[in-house]
C-alpha positions as CSV (number, residue, x, y, z in Angstrom):
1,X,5.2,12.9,-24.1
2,X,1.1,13.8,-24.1
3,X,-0.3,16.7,-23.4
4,X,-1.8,16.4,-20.3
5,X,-4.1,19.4,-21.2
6,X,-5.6,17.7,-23.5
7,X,-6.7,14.5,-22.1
8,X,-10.4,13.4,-21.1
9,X,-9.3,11.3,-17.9
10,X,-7.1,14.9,-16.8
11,X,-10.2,17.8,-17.4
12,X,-12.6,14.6,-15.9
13,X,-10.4,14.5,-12.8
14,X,-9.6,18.4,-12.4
15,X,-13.9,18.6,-12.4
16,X,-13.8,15.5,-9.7
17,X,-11.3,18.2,-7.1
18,X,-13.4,21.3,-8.0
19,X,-16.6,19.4,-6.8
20,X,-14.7,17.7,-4.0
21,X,-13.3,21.0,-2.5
22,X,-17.0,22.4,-2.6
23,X,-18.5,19.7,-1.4
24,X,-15.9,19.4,1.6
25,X,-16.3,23.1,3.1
26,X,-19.3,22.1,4.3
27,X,-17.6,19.3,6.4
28,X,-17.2,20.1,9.8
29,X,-14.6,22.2,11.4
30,X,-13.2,19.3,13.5
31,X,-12.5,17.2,10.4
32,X,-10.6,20.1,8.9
33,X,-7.3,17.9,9.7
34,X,-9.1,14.5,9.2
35,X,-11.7,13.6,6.5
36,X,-11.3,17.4,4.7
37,X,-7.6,17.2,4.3
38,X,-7.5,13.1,3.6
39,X,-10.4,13.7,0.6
40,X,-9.3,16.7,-0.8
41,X,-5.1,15.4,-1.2
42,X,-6.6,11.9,-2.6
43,X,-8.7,14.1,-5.2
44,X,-5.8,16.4,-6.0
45,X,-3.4,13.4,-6.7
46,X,-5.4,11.8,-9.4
47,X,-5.0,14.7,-12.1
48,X,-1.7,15.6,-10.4
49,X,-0.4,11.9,-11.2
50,X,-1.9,11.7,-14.8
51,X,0.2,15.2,-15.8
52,X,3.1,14.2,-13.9
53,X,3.4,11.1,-15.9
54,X,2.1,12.8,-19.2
55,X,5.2,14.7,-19.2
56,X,7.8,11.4,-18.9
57,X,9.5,9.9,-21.8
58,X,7.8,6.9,-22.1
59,X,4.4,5.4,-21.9
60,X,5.8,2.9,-19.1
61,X,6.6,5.3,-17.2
62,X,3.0,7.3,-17.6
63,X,1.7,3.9,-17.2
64,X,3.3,3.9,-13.5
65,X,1.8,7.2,-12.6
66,X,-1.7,6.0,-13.9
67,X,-1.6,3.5,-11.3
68,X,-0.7,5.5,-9.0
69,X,-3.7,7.7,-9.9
70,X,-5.4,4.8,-9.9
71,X,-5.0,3.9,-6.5
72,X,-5.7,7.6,-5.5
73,X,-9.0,7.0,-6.9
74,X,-9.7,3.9,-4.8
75,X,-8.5,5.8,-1.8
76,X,-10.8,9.0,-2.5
77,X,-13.9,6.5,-3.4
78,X,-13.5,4.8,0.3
79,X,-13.6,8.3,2.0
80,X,-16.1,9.5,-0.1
81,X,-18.1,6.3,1.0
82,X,-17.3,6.5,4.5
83,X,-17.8,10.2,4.8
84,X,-21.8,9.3,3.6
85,X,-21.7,6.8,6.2
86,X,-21.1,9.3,8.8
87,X,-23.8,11.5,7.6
88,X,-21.4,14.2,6.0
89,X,-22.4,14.3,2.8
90,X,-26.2,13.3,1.4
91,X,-26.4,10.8,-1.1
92,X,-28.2,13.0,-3.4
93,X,-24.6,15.3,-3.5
94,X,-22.5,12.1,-3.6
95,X,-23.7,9.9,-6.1
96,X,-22.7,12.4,-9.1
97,X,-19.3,12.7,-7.8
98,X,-19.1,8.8,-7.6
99,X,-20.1,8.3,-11.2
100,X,-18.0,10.6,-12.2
101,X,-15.1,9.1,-10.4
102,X,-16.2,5.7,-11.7
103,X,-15.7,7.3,-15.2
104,X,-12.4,8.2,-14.8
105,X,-11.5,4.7,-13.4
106,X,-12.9,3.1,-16.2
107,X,-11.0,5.6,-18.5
108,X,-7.7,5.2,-16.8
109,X,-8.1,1.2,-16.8
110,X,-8.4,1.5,-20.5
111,X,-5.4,3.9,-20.9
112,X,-3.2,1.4,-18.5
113,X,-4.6,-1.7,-20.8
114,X,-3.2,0.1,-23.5
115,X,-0.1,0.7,-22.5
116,X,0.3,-3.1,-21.4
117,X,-0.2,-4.2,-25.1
């Protein structure tokens, strides 16, 4: 077991849904059930996934729940792109949130590397 607390790619992620949930109150009211619900649940499963499979018994199994995170990830940068596209969100407010969800992508490839080994 890890403690999930203490991980970099787990406080990373939690700062990724606190920006995400600021950033998506300005959306509009009509996306409330759309884009705002999609964004923030994609955001919310990434750290969600890394401390639910922190606290398994084996690294296989936290490996599994990375990917999953993983593919959270993927999901939240697509909205995040296509949300910009529609002119929700300036680039100037999306690109931090972007590199920092790139870092967490590159930290959870490594972790899932290592846990291949």
């Amino acid at each position: 077991m890890h403690n999930f607390q203490e991980l970099i790619i787990w406080k990373k992620a939690m700062d990724i849904v606190e920006d995400i949930y600021r950033l998506s109150s300005k959306f509009p009211k009509e996306e409330i059930y759309g884009l705002t619900s999609q964004i923030r649940r994609s955001a919310v499963s990434i750290p969600s996934n890394i401390a639910e499979g922190a606290g398994r018994n084996t690294d296989g199994e936290f490996k599994n729940f990375l990917g999953i995170a993983s593919g959270s990830s993927n999901e939240l940068f697509s909205q995040l792109v296509l949300s910009q596209r529609l002119g929700l969100i300036p680039e100037v407010e999306l690109k931090p949130i972007l590199d920092g969800l790139i870092e967490v992508q590159k930290i959870n490839y490594s972790l899932i590397k290592k846990f291949t080994q």
